[in-house]
C-alpha positions in Angstrom: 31.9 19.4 55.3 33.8 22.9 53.8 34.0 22.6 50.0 37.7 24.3 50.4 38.6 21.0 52.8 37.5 18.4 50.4 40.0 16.4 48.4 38.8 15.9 44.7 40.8 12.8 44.6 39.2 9.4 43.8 36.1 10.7 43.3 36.0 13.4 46.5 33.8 16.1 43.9 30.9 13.6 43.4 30.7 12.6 46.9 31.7 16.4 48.1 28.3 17.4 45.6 26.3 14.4 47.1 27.5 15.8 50.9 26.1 19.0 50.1 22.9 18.0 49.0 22.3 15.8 51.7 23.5 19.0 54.2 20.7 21.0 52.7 18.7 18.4 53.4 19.3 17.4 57.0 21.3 20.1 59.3 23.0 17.3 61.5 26.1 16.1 59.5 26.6 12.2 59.1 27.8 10.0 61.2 31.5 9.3 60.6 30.7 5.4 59.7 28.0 6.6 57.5 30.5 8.7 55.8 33.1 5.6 55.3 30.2 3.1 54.4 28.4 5.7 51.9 32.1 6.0 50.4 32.3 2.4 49.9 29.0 1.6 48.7 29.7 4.3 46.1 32.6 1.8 44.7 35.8 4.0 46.3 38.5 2.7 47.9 39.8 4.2 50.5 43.4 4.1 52.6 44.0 6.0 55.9 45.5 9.5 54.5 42.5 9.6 52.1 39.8 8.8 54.9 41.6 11.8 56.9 41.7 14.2 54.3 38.3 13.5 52.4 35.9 11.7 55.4 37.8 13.5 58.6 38.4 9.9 59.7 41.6 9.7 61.9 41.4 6.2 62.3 40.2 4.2 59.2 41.0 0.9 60.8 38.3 1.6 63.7 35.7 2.7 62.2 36.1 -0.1 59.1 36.0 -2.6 61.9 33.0 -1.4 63.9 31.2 -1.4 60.4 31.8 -4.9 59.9 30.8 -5.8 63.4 27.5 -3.6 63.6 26.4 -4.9 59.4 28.2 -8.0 59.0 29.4 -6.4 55.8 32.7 -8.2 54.4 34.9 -5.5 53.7 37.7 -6.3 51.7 41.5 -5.1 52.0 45.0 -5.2 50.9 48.4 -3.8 51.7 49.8 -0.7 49.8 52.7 1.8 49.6 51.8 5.3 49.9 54.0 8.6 50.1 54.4 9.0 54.1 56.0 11.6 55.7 58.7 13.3 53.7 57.7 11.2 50.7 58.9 8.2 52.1 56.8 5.1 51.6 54.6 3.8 54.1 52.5 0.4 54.2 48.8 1.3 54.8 45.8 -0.7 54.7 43.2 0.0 51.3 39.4 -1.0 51.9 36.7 -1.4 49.5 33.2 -3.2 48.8 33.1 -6.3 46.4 29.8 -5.1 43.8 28.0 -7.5 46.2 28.4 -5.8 49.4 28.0 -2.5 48.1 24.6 -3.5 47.2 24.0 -4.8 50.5 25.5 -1.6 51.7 23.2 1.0 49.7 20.5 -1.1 52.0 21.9 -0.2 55.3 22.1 3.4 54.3 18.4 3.2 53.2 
């Protein structure tokens, strides 16, 4: 993950830092549903612009679901308005961990 590509929004420095560190560490970058759930278990909430621009997730919905299926994690959501294209709002779906599940979470990354 390039340091110039990484969104500083909603917390994107602390887990761009926490990236790097775990780069030095291990050469093979993570899994894309390691990046979501690592995002999550670190209490962020995510839509589908923000996975795209901070996790290089095109499609949030996907990879949320698979997590849930593979962990049996309940991964909460809601409906929001966001800027869409030409600033026009657009309805996109928000995920995040209840304090619960991200404990539960922080396991499965173990």
């Amino acid at each position: 993950m390039r340091a110039a590509n990484r969104n500083a929004l909603a917390g994107g420095a602390a887990q761009g830092a926490k990236a790097e560190r775990e780069e030095a560490l291990n050469p093979k970058p993570a899994t894309k549903w390691r990046r979501v759930l690592d995002a999550l278990a670190d209490g962020r909430r995510l839509h589908r612009f923000q996975a795209e621009r901070q996790l290089h997730d095109h499609c949030l919905h996907s990879t949320v679901a698979g997590i849930t299926r593979n962990t049996g994690l309940h991964i909460e959501r809601r409906t929001i308005e966001v800027a869409g294209y030409m600033g026009l709002p657009t309805r996109v779906r928000e995920y995040w961990l209840s304090p619960e599940e991200r404990r539960r979470a922080r396991a499965i990354l173990r």
